[in-house]
N, C-alpha and C positions, 0 to 999 in steps of 0.2 A: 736108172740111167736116164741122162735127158731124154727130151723126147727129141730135138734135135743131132745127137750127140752121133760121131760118125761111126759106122758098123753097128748101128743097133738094126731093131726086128723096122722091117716095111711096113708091120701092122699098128708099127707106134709112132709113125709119123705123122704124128697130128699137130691140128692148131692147136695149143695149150689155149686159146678164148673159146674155142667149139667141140663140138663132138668128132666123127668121122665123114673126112671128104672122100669123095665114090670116085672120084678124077687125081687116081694115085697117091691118097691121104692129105692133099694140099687143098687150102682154099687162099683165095684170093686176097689179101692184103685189104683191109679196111677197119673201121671200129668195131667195138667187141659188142654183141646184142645186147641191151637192157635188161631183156626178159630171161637171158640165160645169169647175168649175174644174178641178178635177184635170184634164182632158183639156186646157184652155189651158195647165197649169205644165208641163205632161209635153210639148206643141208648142211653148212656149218653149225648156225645156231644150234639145229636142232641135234647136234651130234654132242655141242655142250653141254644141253641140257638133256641129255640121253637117251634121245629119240637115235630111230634106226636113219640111215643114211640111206633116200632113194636116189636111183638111176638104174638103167639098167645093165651100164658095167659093171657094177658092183657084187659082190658075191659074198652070202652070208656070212656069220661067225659061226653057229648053229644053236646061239645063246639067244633066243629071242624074246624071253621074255627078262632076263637080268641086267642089269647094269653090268657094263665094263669100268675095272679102276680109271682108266682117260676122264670117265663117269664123272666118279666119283672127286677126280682132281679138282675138273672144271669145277665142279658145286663147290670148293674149298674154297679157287682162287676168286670166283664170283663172291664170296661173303668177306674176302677179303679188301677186294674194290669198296662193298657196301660202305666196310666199316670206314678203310681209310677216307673216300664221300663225305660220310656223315660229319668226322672230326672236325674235316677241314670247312665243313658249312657251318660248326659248330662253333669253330674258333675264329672265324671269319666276323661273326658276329658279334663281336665283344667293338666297343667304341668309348672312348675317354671324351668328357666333357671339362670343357678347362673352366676354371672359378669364375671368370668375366661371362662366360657362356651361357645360354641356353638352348637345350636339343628341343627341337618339334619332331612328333613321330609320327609319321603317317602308315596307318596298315590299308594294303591294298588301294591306295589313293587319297584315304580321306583319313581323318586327322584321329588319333587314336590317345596320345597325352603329352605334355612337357615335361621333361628332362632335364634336372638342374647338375650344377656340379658333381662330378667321379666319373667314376668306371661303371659301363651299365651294356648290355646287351639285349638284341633284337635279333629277330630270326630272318636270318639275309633273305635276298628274291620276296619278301613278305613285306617287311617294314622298310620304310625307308626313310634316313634323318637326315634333318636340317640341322645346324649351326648357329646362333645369332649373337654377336656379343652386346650383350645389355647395357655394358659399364659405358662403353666408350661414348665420349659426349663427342658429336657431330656438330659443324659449323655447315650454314648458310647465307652468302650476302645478299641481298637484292639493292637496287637502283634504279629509281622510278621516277619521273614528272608527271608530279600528282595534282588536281584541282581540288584549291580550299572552298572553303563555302562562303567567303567573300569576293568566289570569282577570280583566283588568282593561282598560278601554277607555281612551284615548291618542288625542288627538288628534293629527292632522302634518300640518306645512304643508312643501311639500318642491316644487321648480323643477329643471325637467331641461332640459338644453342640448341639442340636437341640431344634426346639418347630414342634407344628401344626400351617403350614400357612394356608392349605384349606383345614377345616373337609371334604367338599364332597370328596375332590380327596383321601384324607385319609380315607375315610372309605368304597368308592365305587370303586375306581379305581384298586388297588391293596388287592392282598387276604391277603397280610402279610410286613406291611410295614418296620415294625422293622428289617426282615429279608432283604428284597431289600435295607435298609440303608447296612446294614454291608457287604452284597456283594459288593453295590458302591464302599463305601469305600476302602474295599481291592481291587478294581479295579482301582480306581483311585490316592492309595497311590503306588501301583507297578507300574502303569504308570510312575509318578514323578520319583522315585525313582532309576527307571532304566533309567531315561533322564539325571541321576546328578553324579559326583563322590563320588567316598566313601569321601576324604577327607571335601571335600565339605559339606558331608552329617554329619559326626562326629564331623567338627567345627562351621563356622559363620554361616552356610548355611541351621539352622535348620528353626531360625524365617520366610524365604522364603520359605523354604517345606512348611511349614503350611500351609502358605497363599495361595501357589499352589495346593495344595490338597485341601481347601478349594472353591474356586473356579470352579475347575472338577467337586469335589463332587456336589456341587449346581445345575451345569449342567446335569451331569447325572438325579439327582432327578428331575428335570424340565422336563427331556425327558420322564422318566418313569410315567408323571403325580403322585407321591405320594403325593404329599400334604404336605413333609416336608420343614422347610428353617430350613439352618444350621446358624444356629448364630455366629463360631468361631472351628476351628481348633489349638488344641495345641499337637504340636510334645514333650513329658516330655522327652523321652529320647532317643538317640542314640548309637548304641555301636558295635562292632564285636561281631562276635559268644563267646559266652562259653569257647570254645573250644582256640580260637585264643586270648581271651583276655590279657593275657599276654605278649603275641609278642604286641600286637595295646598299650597296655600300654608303652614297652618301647618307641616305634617308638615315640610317645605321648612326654614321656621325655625330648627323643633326641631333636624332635621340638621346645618344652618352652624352653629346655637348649640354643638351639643358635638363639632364639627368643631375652632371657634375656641376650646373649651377644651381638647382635647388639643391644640392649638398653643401653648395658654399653659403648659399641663404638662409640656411636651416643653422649649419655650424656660426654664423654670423651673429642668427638673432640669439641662437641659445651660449652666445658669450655676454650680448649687449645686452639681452632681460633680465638674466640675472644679475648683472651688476647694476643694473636700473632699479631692480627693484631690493639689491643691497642699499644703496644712495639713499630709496625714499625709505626703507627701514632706517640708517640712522639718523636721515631727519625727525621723522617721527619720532625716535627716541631722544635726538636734543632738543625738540621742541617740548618732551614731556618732561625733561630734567630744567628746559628753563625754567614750566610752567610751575614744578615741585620746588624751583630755586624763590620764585617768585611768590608763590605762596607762603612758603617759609619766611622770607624774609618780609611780607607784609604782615605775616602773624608774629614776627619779632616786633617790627616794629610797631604794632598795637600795644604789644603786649609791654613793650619800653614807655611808648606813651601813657600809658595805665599807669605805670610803677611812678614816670617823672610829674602824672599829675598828681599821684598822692604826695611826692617831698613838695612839688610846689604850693598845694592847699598848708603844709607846715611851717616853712619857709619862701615864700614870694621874691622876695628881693634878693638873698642869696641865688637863689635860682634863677635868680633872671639874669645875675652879674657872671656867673658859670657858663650859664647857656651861651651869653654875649662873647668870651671868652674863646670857647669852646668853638662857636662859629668862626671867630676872627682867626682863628689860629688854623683850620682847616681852609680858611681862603688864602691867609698870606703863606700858606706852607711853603704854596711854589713858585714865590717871586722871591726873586734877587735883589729885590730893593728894598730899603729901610729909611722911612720917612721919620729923622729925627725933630722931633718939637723944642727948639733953643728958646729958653726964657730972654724975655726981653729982645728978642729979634726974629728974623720972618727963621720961617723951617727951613731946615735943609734934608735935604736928599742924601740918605751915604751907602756910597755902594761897598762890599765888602771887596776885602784885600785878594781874599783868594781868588776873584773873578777877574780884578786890575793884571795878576800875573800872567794870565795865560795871555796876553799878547795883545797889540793894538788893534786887532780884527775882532775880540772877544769886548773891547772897550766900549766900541761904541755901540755892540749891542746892548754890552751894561747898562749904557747911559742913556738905553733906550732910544737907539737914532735908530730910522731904518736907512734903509738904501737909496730910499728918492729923498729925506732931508739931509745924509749925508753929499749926493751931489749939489742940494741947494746951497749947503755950507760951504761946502768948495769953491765953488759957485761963485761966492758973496764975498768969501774970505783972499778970491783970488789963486787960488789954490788950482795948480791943473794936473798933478799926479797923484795918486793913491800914495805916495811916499811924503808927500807934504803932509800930506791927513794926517797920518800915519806920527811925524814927526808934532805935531800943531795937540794931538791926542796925549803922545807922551808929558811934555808941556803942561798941561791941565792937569793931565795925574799926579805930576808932581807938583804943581799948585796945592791939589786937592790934600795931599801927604804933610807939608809943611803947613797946611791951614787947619789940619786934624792935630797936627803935634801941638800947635802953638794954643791950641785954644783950652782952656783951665775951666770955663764956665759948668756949671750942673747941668747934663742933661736927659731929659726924661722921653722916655719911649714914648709916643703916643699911638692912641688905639687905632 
């Protein structure tokens, strides 16, 4: 029956938090004593684990030295708490590691091994893992106005690659790695930077930066144990200040501009030397082919001379009437005129017929007149158009024609 509960005994109205009140079983409303709970959890316990239950309400079994079955329960469902405990601390500790990943395990605080890819387990409340993925490559930019060592300030915009080389050192070594990179970095791009010139630095001499800075950098981080490797250094851009851009632009200009004139100068002379020095190549070889023509034909003619001295030591006067011959005929080749010898009266001059045809302007060159004795002739003759000449010429040719028909005498060519 409760202890509250209406029509029960007077002797069991009690506070269910205390023992017996002496002031008609009641006490006064407040909190429950410390000292008495603990005295019920410490009489519980000890009744599961099957110890006698004191107080002094209580009144034996008269079994005092044996276990009660309640006894023996309790001991069951106690090994049965154990075991279900143990499972779940058992299976609690199993942990997957993904392929990109690696585990760091620390026992009791300090660092115990690394853990690569799978399924692996640690004993919970004991060890405790970290995470870290290795693969993934990480970016950083920085942007800096930097002084070269000719005294002059350069902007750079410049992006570093990294991954995780060594999770422990990365995640035990330093309190904040990301942070220690970008310090390096700016430490190690000012180093470069002020070892180089500016020009250097704004033209070919970027791809080298990189690679310099990248190199530093990796040292640094190796000295600082972080646990990073940089994979690659890219300097994207170069430039002057803001401020000065304008001047570094034109300087810029001026450079390409007489950049692109020794290219035109260069392209110039290597079209003009080689053909200059084609020119004096074939001079040189027409002047060794005259010098070969020339030779030759002085050793021909030695060599004629030799042959026509010996016919002439055989025959003299034959030879000499050939030779004469032979000359006259190579002078008069190329005149147009024929000096006939008439016996018994003075010579005459004959021009031939086919030079008469082609025209009164071919006439008088025939006849040997130039252009200032033809105006004298005109001149004298009265004559004041070229069509008089002209008429006064035909005239004479046909003088010349009926004085070649009529004439029957012998006449003989002369030399």
């Amino acid at each position: 029956m409760a202890w509250n509960e209406p029509g029960g005994n007077k002797d069991d109205n009690r506070d269910p938090w205390g023992g017996d009140n002496k002031n008609g079983g009641r006490k006064e409303q407040g909190p429950p004593d410390l000292d008495e709970a603990l005295k019920k959890f410490n009489d519980r316990l000890g009744s599961i684990l099957g110890g006698k239950k004191g107080g002094s309400g209580g009144s034996g079994s008269g079994n005092d030295g044996g276990n009660s079955p309640s006894s023996a329960a309790s001991f069951g469902l106690l090994g049965i708490i154990l075991v279900v405990a143990a499972s779940v601390w058992a299976v609690s500790g199993f942990y997957r590691v993904d392929q990109s990943e690696r585990a760091v395990v620390l026992r009791f605080g300090e660092y115990y091994n690394t853990v690569g890819a799978g399924l692996n387990w640690n004993p919970t409340l004991i060890d405790a893992v970290q995470t870290v993925n290795v693969t993934k490559v990480r970016s950083l930019s920085r942007r800096a106005l930097m002084l070269t060592e000719d005294e002059n300030i350069v902007q750079v915009n410049l992006s570093v690659q990294y991954r995780v080389g060594s999770p422990k050192d990365f995640l035990l070594n330093v309190r904040n790695p990301e942070q220690s990179l970008e310090n390096a970095t700016d430490s190690a791009l000012r180093h470069e930077v002020g070892s180089s010139e500016m020009t250097d630095i704004l033209t070919e001499g970027r791809e080298a930066l990189g690679q310099r800075v990248r190199a530093r950098l990796q040292q640094y981080l190796d000295n600082y144990g972080v646990g990073l490797e940089i994979r690659s250094v890219n300097v994207e851009s170069t430039s002057a200040p803001d401020e000065v851009q304008a001047a570094f632009d034109d300087v810029i200009k001026a450079r390409e501009d007489e950049q692109r004139v020794k290219n035109q100068a260069e392209s110039y002379s290597n079209g003009v030397i080689p053909e200059a020095r084609g020119k004096a190549q074939r001079i040189i070889e027409e002047a060794n082919g005259y010098k070969q023509e020339i030779i030759a034909r002085a050793e021909g003619e030695a060599d004629r001379f030799t042959k026509l001295l010996t016919e002439y030591n055989k025959a003299p006067e034959v030879t000499r009437d050939r030779l004469y011959l032979q000359t006259m005929e190579q002078v008069m080749a190329n005149s147009s005129k024929v000096l006939v010898d008439v016996e018994g009266g003075n010579n005459m001059m004959y021009i031939p017929l086919d030079k008469m045809v082609g025209g009164g302007s071919n006439v008088n060159s025939s006849v040997g007149m130039s252009s200032t004795d033809q105006s004298r002739f005109s001149s004298s003759a009265g004559l004041s158009s070229d069509t008089e000449v002209d008429e006064l010429a035909d005239r004479v040719l046909q003088r010349l024609r009926e004085k070649s028909a009529n004439t029957t005498a012998p006449r003989r060519e002369g030399r």
